[in-house]
N, C-alpha and C positions, 0 to 999 in steps of 0.2 A: 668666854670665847672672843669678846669683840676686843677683850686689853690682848691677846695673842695676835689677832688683825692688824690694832695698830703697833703690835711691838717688832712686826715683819714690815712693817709700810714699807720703809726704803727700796725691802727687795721686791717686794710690790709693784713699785712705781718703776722700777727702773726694767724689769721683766716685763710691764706695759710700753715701756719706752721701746724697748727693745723692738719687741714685735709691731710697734707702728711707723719704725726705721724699716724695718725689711718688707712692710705691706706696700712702703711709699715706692723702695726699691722694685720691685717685683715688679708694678705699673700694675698686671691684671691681678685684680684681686674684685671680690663680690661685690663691694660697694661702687667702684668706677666704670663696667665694663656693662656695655648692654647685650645679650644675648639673644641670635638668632637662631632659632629652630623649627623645621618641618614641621616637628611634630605634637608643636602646641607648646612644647616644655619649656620655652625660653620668654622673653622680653615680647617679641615679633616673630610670624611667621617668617614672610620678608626682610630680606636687605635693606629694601629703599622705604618699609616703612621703619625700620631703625634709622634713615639716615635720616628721613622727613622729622624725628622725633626730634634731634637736635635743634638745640639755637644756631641763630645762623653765625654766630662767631663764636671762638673760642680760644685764650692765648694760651691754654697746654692744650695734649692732645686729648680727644675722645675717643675710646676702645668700643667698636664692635666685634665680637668674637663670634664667628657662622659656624654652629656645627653641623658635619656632614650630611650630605645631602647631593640634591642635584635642585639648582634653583633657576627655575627659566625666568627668568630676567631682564630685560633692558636696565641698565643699573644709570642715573646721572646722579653725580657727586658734585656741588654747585656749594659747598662750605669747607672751610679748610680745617685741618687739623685734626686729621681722622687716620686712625689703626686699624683697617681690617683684616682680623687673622683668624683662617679655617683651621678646622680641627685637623686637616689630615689633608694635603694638597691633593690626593688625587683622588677623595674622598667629597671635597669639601668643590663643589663645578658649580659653574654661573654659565649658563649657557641661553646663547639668542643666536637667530640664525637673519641675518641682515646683507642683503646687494649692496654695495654702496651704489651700483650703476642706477639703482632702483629709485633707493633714496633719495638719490641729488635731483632725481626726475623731478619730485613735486615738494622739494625743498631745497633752501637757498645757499646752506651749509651745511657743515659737518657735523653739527651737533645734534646726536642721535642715531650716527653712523656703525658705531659702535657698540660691542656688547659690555664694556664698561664706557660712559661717558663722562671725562673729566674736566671737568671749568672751577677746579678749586687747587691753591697749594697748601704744600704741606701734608700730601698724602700717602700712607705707610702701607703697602699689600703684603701681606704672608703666609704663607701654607694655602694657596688657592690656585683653585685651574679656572681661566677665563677660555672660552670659547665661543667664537661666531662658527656658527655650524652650516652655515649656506653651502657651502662646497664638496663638506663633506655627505650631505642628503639631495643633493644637488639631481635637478631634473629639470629636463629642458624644456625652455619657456620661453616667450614672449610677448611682452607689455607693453601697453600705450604709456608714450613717455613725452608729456608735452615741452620739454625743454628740449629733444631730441632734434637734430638738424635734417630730418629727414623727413620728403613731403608727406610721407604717413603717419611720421610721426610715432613709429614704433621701434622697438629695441628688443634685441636677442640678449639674453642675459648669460653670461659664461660661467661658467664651472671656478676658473682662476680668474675673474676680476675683482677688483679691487673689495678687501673681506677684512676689519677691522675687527679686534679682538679688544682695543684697549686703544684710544683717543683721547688726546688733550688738546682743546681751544685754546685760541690766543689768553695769555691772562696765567693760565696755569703752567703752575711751576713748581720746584723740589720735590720731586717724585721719586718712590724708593719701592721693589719690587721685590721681597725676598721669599726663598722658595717656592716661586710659583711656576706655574705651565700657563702659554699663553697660546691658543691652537686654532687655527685656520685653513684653509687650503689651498687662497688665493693670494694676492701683494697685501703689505701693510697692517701687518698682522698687530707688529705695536710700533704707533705710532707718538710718538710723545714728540709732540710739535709746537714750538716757541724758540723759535731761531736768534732771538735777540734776549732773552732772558732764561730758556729753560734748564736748568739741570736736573739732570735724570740717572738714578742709577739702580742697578740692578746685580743680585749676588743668588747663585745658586737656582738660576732661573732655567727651565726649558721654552725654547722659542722656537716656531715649525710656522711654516708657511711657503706662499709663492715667491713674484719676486718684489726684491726688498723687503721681507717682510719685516726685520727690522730697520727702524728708519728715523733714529734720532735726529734735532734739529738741535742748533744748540750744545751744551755742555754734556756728556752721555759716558758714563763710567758703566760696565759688563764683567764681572766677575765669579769665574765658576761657572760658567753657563753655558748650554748645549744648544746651535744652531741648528734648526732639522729643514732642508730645501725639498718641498713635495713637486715646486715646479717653477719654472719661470726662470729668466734669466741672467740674476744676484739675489743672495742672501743679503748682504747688507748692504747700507746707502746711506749718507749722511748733508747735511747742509748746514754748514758754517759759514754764511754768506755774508753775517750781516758784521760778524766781528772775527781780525784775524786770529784771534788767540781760543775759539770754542773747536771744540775737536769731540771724534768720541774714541775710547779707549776701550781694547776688550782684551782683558788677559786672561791666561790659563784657561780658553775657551775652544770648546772641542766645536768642530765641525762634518754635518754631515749631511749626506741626501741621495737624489738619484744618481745614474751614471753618469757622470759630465757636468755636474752641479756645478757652478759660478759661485767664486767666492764673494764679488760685492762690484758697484759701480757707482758713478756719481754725475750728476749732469748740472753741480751750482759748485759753487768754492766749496772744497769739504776738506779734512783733517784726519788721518788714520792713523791711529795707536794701537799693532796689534804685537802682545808680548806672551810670549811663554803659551801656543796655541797648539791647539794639534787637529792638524788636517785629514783628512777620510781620504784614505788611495781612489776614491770614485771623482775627488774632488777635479775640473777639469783644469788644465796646465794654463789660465792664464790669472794674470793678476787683477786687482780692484781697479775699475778703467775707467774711459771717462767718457759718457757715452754723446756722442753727434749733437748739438747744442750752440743756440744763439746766444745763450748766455754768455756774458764776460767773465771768466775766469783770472782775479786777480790776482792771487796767490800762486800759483801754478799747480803743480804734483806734488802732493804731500801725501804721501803714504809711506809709513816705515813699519818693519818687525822686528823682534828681536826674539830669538830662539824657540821660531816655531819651526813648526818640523810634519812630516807625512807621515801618519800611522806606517810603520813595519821599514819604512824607512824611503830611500827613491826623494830625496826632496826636491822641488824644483828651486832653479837658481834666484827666481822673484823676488823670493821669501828668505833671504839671506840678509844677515844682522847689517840692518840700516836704522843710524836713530838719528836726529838734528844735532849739527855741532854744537857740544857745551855739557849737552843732555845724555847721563848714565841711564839706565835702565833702572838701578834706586831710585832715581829722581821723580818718576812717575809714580806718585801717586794719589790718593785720593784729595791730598789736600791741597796738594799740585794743582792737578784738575779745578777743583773748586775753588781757589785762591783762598784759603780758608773763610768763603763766606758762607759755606752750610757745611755739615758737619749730619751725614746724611747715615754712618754708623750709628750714632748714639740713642736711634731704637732699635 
């Protein structure tokens, strides 16, 4: 028996080579991947006790894989280099219900604001719904809020103010979001903010919120992804203040919301790339504006589209193919945007 063993070795060794080429390929496989589950079956019940379990650095990535569930949460993510992908996006919910008005009462920042909190790069989301739930269970109230300018020192808490689903502090950066939902009901729903370093992108994403609720700062690529405005007065908003070449770009992205929803506005230097989009007939007839502001605006109006269009048809003239001279509509893209220094497909 064992001279038939070694007289196959070759094919042996090389049908082990094989399958440890396609486990390295694959990334998730049993040996790399920590697993969370509700119901006892995994690694962690919890998220953030899977992320506590990490070392605090790592030069490739770390997989956590969440199977579905609903996991009430406040999530911070404070190490870099991390994959977390749910079993089923609309299966697979992180949910916390946070004020920001509330918040910032009796803390100094934003860190915590959030129902994910992020202060690390190199972070990978996929197959997950993130939700800050305050708006939608929303009940009126109010709080003593000792930072409050008011001699009582109290505050009414609103329905649509400011409602964070996803937050990044100064520091963090290359953020990548795929197939997820990001749900809230008031402004700033995702906020990925680092205006002098951050790139951000996002592919096959749902995003709902007030206004601005998306609100990149910095480098911000959108692709495939569905806009939902439940209130307030711009879907999107950007700040490219601090460098004239960060923009954020949203192609083949649908838009929608209530009756007269705004499509986006800006009150610092910002940068608009919108290509191949398709707008909701509710959407209302002005453009990305630029809203009353002491700021210096040194760049001027930069806003361009190219081949968006109004559901069933009716377009308005705004939104008529304008790109920067030099610049084809090929030319945009992702490596464009990033100058080829992240390479934000390659998980």
């Amino acid at each position: 028996m064992l001279e038939g063993i070694f007289k196959y070795k070759p094919a042996f060794l090389l049908v082990a080579l094989i399958l440890t080429v396609f486990n390295s390929i694959a990334g998730f496989n049993h040996f790399n991947k920590i697993i969370v589950s509700k119901d006892g079956t995994g690694d962690f019940k919890t998220i953030q006790g899977a992320i506590n379990s990490l070392p605090d650095s790592s030069s490739t990535p770390r997989y956590i894989f969440i199977k579905n569930g609903v996991y009430a949460e406040k999530i911070y993510i404070e190490k870099n280099n991390i994959v977390f992908e749910g079993q089923d996006r609309e299966a697979t919910i992180i949910i916390a219900s946070i004020a920001r008005d509330e918040w910032r009462c009796n803390h100094a920042d934003d860190w915590g604001v959030a129902t994910m909190n992020i202060g690390a790069s190199d972070i990978t989301l996929k197959n997950l719904t993130v939700t800050n739930n305050f708006g939608f269970e929303f009940a009126t109230r109010t709080i003593y809020c000792a930072s409050d300018t008011s001699s009582n020192k109290l505050k009414e808490l609103r329905k649509d103010g400011h409602q964070m689903a996803l937050r990044t502090i100064a520091g963090a950066t290359r953020l990548s979001a795929i197939n997820c939902h990001f749900r809230a009901f008031g402004g700033d729903t995702v906020s990925p903010w680092d205006v002098e370093n951050g790139y951000w992108y996002f592919r096959d994403c749902i995003m709902e919120g007030g206004v601005d609720f998306y609100c990149p700062r910095g480098w911000a690529w959108a692709e495939n992804c569905e806009f939902i405005t439940l209130t307030g007065p711009a879907a999107i908003w950007h700040d490219g203040s601090k460098n004239a070449d960060s923009k954020t770009i949203l192609k083949n992205c649908k838009f929608n919301g209530y009756d007269g929803f705004m499509l986006g506005r800006y009150h610092r230097d910002a940068q608009f790339f919108l290509l191949d989009c398709v707008f909701s007939q509710k959407m209302s007839n002005k453009s990305i504006y630029l809203v009353p502001t002491s700021n210096k605006i040194l760049w001027g109006k930069r806003i361009f589209f190219y081949n968006c269009h109004r559901e069933n048809g009716n377009d308005f003239s705004w939104h008529a193919d304008l790109l920067p001279e030099k610049i084809k509509s090929a030319d945009i893209t992702v490596e464009w945007l990033f100058k080829g220094k992240w390479n934000p497909q390659k998980n």
